[in-house]
N, C-alpha and C positions, 0 to 999 in steps of 0.2 A: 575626255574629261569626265570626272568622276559625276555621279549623278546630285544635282543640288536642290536638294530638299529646305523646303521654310517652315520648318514646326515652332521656331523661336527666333526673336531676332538675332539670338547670339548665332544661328546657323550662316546668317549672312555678313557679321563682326560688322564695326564701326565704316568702315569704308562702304563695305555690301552698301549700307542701313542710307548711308549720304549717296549712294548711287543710286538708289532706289530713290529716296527723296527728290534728287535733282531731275530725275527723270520723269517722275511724275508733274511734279510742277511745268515741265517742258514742254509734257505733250498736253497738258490741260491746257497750255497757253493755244499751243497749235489747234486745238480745236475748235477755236472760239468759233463761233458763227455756220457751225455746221451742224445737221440735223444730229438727235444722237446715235439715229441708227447708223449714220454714214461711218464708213470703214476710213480710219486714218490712212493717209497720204500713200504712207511705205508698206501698211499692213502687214508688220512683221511676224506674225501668228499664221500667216495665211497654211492650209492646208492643216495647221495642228487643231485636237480635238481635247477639250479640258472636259474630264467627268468631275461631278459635284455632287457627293454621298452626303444627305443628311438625317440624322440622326436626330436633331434638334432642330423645332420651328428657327424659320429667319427671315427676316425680310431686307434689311442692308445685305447681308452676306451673298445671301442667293440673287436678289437683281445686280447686286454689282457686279460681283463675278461673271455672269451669264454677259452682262455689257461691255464688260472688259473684254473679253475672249473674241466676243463682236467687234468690236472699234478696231483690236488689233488682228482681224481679217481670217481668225479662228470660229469655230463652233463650239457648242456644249454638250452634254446630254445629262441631262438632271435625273437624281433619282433618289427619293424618300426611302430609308434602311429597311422600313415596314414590306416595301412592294420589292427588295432584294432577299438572292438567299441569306444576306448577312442578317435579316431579321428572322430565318428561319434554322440559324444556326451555325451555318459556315463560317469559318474560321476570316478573322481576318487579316489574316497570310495568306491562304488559298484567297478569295477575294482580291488582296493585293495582286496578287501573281496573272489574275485571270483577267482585272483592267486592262493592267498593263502591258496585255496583249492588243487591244482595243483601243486603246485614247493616250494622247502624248503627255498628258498632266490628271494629275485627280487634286480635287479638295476633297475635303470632309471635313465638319461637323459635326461633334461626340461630346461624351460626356468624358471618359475616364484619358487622362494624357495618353496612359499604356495602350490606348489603341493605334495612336496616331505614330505614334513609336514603334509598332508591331507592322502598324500598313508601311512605313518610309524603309524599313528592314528588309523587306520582303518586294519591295515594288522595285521593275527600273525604269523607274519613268519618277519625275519630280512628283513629292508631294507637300501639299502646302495648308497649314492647320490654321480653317476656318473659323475656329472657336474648338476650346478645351475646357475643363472645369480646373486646367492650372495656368492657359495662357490665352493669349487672342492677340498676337503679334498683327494680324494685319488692321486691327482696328488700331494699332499706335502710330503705326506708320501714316494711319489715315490723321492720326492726333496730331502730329509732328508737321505731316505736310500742311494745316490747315494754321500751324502757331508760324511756322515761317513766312506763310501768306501773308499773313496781318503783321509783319514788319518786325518779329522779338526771333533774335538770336537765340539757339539753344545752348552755346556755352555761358555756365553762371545765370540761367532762367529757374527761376521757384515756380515750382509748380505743386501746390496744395492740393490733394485729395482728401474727400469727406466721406466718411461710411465706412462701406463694407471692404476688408481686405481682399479683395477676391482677388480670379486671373487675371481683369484687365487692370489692377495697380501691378502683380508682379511683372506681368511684361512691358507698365510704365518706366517700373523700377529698372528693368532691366536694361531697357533703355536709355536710361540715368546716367547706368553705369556704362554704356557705349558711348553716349554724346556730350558726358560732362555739364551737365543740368542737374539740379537739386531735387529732388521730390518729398517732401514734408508729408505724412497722411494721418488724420486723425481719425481713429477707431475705435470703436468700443470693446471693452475688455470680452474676451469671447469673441471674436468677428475682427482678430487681428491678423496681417497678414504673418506668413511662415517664417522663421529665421531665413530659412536659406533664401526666398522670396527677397527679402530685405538683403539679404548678402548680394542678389545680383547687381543691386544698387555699385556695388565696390566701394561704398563709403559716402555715394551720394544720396543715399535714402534711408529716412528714419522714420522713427511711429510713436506721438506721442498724443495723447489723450485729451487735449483741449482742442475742439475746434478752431476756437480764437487763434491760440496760438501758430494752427499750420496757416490760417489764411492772413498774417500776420504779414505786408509787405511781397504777398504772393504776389507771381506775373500772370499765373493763370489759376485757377480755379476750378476741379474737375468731381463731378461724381460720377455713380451710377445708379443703377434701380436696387431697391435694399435685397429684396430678394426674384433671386435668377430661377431660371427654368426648372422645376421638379424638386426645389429645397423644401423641406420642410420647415415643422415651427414659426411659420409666419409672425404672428402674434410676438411670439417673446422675441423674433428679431425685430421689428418694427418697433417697441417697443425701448430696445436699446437705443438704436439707429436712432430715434426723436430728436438727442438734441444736436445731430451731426445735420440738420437741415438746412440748405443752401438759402440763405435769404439776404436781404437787403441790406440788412445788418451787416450780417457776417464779409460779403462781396465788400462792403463799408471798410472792412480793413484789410482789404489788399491795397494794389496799388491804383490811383484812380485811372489808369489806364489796363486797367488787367480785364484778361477776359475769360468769359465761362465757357466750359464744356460738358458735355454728355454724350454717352456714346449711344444710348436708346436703345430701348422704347424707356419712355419718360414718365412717369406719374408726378403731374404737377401733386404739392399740396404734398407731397411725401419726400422725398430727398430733396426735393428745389423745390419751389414758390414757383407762381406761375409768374409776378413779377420778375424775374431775375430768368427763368428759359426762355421767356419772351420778348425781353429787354434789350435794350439798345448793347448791351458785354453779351450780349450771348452769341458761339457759332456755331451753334449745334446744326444749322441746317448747308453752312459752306462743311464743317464736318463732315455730314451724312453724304453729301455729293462726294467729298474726296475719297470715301469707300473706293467711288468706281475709278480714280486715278491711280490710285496706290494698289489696287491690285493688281493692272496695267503693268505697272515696273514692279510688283512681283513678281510678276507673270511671265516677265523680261529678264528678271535677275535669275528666275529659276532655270530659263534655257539658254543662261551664259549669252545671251546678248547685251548684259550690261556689266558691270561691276567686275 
């Protein structure tokens, strides 16, 4: 079998996407009552080693993964790009090639897509994109698992995004367009997401300019922080971003059972109120735990034990 790499959810298509979901849900049940360090049942990872490059601070990405690998009866070996030769120049093909002598999966953690594209080319061992400056597939999966939890179907669910176009709406979007869900997101002119971004949609993702309007009869409600790791111009994007702020109001016209999300780290008082991340519609903190499920059946999908 060919090698199965997760840099986007379209790597895994619609089926992967719900086998990954169902599996995660599965084994989070199966865990209930056990310590976290305890190895699940079957320990399906036993003996495999996941390396985890990063390139960018984390703190979801990095403890989940590392827990994941754990539970499923695997190991890690972490390492900041700073303390590799990849910080001191090496290529990252040579890199690629030289893991993948070493460890049976790698994440990474980067800024520019083309690298993650450059490492899965060049490696034969699975690799699986931790965060990009164009996507963050495993934090949707973590989004997805945590809306099917709380009981709302993903065919024909609204799901309104507020702010900044970045990578985690286009791998929402794209996920839209896998699971046949709507995604509405309102953005400020400047700070919109890409045509092609919005084309992964396939028809179920658009971008229009009034807040009001995307949280209009929404079922879920999603931001994120305005600005991400190493952007510049702070000031004049905050500035935009003002009147995209997640509040009481706004949450007011969705639907009275809708509920919020964020994928964090959070700045009350800046994209959301702290009434409304702290509120009785918030899941930002069953979210943050589903990190470490969802990378579980990545983790799974990628060495063809699932899907």
């Amino acid at each position: 079998m060919s090698v199965r790499h997760f840099l986007n959810l379209s790597d895994a298509g619609a089926d992967g996407v719900a086998a990954i979901l169902a599996d995660a849900i599965d084994r989070k049940a199966a865990r209930v009552g056990l310590p976290k360090g305890a190895p699940d049942a079957d320990a399906p990872l036993a003996g495999r080693v996941l390396a985890m490059v990063f390139e960018k601070n984390s703190t979801r990405t990095r403890f989940s993964f590392d827990m994941a690998v754990r539970q499923l009866g695997g190991t890690s070996i972490v390492a900041d790009a700073g303390t590799m030769q990849i910080g001191r120049g090496e290529t990252i093909a040579d890199t690629a090639r030289v893991l993948s002598g070493y460890v049976d999966a790698i994440m990474i953690r980067t800024d520019d897509h083309a690298k993650i594209e450059e490492m899965a080319a060049h490696a034969s061992v699975p690799v699986i994109n931790g965060l990009t400056d164009a996507s963050h597939p495993c934090q949707i999966v973590a989004d997805l698992q945590t809306i099917l939890e709380h009981g709302k179907a993903l065919p024909g669910l609204k799901v309104a995004w507020l702010g900044d176009g970045n990578n985690v709406l286009a791998s929402l979007m794209e996920a839209a367009g896998l699971l046949h869900f709507d995604v509405i997101a309102a953005c400020p002119q400047g700070f919109m997401p890409s045509d092609g971004d919005v084309a992964l949609g396939k028809g179920r993702a658009r971008v229009v300019a009034s807040p009001a309007e995307a949280a209009a009869g929404a079922d879920v409600i999603v931001t994120d922080t305005w600005v991400s790791m190493g952007q510049a111009h702070a000031d004049t994007k905050l500035r935009a971003m003002a009147p995209y702020q997640v509040d009481a109001g706004l949450m007011a016209k969705a639907k009275p059972d809708a509920v919020f999300m964020h994928c964090l780290p959070a700045h009350r008082g800046e994209e959301v109120t702290a009434d409304v991340i702290d509120g009785p519609q918030s899941l930002i903190w069953n979210e943050a735990e589903n990190r470490l499920h969802a990378q579980k059946a990545i983790l799974r999908w990628c060495f063809g034990q699932i899907g």
